[in-house]
LOMAR-337154 format. One record per residue (C-alpha): residue in three letters; y, x, z. Coordinates in steps of 0.1 Angstrom, whole numbers, padded with zeros to 4 digits, always signed. Last residue first. Layout:
ALAYXZ/...
This chain:
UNK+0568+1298+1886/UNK+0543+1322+1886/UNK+0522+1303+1859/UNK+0552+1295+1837/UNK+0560+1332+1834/UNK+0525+1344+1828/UNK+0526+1317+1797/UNK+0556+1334+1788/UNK+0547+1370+1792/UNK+0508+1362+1774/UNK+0529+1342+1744/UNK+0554+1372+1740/UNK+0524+1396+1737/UNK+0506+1372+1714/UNK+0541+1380+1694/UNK+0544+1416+1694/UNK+0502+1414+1684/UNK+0510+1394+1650/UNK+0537+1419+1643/UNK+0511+1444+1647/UNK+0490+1425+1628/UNK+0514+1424+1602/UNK+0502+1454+1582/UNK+0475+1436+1576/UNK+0483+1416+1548/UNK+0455+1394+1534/UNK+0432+1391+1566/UNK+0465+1386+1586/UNK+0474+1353+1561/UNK+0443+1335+1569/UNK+0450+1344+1607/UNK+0482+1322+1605/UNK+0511+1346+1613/UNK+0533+1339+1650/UNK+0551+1314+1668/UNK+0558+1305+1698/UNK+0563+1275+1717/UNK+0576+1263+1754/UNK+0570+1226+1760/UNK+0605+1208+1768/UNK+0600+1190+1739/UNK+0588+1218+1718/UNK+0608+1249+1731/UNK+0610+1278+1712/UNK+0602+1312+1725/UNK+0616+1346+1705/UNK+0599+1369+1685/UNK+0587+1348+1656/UNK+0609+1318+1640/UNK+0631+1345+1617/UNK+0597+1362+1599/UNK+0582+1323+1598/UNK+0610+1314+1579/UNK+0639+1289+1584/UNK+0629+1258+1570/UNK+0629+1239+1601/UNK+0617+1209+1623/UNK+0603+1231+1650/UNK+0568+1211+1650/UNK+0569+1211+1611/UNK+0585+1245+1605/UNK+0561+1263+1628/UNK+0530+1245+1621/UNK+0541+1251+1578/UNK+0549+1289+1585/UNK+0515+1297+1603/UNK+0502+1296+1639/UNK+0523+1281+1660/UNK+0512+1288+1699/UNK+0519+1258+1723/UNK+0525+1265+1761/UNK+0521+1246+1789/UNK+0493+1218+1772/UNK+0497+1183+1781/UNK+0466+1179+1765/UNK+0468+1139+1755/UNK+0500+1143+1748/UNK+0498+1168+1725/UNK+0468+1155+1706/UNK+0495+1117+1703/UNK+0518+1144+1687/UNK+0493+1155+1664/UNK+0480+1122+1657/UNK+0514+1105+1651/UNK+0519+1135+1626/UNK+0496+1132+1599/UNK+0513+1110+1576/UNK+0548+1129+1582/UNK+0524+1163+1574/UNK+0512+1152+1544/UNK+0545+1133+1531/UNK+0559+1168+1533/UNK+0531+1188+1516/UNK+0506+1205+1529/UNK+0500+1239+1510/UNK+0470+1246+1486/UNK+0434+1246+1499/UNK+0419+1244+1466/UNK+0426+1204+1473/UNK+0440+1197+1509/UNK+0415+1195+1539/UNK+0423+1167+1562/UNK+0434+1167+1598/UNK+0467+1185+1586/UNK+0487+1200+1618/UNK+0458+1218+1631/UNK+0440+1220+1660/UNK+0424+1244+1690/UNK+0426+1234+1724/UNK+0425+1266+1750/UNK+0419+1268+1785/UNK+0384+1278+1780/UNK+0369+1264+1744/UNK+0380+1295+1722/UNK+0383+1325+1743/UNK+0414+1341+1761/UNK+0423+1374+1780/UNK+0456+1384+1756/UNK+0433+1404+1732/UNK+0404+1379+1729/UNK+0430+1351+1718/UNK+0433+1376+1687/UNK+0400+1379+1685/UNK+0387+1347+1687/UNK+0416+1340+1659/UNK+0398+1368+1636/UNK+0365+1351+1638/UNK+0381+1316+1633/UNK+0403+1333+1601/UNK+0368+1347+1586/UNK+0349+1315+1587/UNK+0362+1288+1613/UNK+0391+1277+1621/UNK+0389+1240+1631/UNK+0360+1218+1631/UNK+0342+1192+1610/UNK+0319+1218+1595/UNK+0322+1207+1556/UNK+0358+1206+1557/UNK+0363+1235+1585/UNK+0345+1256+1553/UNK+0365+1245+1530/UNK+0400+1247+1546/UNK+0413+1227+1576/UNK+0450+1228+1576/UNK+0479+1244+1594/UNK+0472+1262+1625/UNK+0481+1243+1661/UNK+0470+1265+1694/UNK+0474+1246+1729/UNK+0472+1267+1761/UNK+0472+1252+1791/UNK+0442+1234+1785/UNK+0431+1197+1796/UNK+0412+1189+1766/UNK+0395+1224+1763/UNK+0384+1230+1726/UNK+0383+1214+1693/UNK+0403+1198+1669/UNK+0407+1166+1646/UNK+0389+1176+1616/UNK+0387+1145+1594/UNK+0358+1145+1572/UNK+0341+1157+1534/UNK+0378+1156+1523/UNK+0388+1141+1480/UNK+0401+1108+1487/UNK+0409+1111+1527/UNK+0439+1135+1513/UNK+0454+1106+1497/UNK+0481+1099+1525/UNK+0473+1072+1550/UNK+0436+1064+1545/UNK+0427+1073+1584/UNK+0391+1067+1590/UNK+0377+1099+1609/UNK+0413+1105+1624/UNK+0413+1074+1638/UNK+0383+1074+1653/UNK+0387+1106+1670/UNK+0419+1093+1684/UNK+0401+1065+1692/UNK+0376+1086+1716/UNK+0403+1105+1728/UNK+0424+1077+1742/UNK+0451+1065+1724/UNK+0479+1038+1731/UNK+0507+1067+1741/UNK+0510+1071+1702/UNK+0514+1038+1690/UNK+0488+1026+1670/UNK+0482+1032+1638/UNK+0488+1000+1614/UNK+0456+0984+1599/UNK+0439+0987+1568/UNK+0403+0968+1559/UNK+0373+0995+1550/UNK+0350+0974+1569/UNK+0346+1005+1593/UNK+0386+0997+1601/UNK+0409+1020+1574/UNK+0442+1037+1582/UNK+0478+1032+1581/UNK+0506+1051+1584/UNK+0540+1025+1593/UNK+0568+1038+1568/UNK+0596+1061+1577/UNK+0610+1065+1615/UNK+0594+1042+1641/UNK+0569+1065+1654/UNK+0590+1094+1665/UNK+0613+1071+1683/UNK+0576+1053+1698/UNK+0570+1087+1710/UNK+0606+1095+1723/UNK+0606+1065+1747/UNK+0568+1070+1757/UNK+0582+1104+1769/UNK+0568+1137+1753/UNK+0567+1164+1776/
């Protein structure tokens, strides 16, 4: 789990992110261990730093059980999470219940739900790097909050950025990573099962993998 030695590391690379106060005035971000939810709410719903907050309806932060063992991170909102305020909804939410639905899980009960972009990029196109370093702090302060046992990757972008890779999502899956010290897997974004499904299978090989490990932890 993240120490408040490694957080503060994390935070002091690059440029301090800022965000906007209800006045629209910027201020740093605070540390990571400094949140509570309700600030980290907060600062999602006013952060300014990378232009995303231009052209979103609202921040999504995330959704689910706070305390959960099981911590799911997709990539960005889209349109519809835009205009909702939460994450994976639509066609890729109803095909996530599902997949959780196979290994015994529902969204909301031992789960937290959230993606590495809070904010929805343009024509839902990819994240890019600056994207991802600007939206970071809150991800990692998300993980601390939950403490979750496991974390399941869902998508090339959550893979590579919590793994801090290019490799490719077809060499990430199939094995477990570790996430300081937190066990990870990865597997296909549900967006991308609705467009190929020959790779539900796949998919399934590696909810499979994520059941066994969590299973693991639990009778250890």
């Amino acid at each position: 789990m993240l120490s408040r030695a490694e957080v503060f590391a994390e935070l002091g690379i690059g440029p301090v992110w800022r965000q906007r106060d209800r006045q629209g005035h910027a201020s740093p971000v605070p540390p990571v261990s400094a949140y509570s939810w309700d600030q980290l709410a907060d600062a999602v719903a006013h952060c300014s730093a990378c232009g995303l907050h231009t052209s979103r309806t609202q921040g999504v932060l995330g959704m689910g059980d706070r305390n959960a063992d099981w911590l799911v991170i997709g990539e960005a909102p889209g349109a519809e999470e835009d205009m909702r305020g939460e994450p994976f909804v639509g066609q890729a939410g109803k095909l996530l219940d599902a997949m959780l639905a196979a290994i015994g899980l529902q969204r909301g009960d031992n789960v937290y739900i959230t993606n590495v972009l809070k904010s929805r990029p343009p024509g839902n196109r990819n994240p890019e790097p600056g994207e991802v370093a600007a939206c970071r702090p809150y991800l990692l302060a998300q993980i601390e909050l939950v403490r979750p046992r496991l974390i399941l990757t869902l998508g090339r972008f959550a893979a590579q950025s919590l793994l801090d890779t290019d490799e490719s999502i077809s060499r990430l899956r199939g094995r477990v990573h570790q996430f300081r010290d937190v066990p990870l897997v990865v597997t296909y974004h549900p967006a991308y099962l609705l467009r190929n499904l020959p790779d539900k299978a796949r998919a399934w090989e590696d909810l499979c993998l994520a059941r066994r490990t969590m299973q693991a932890l639990v009778a250890a």
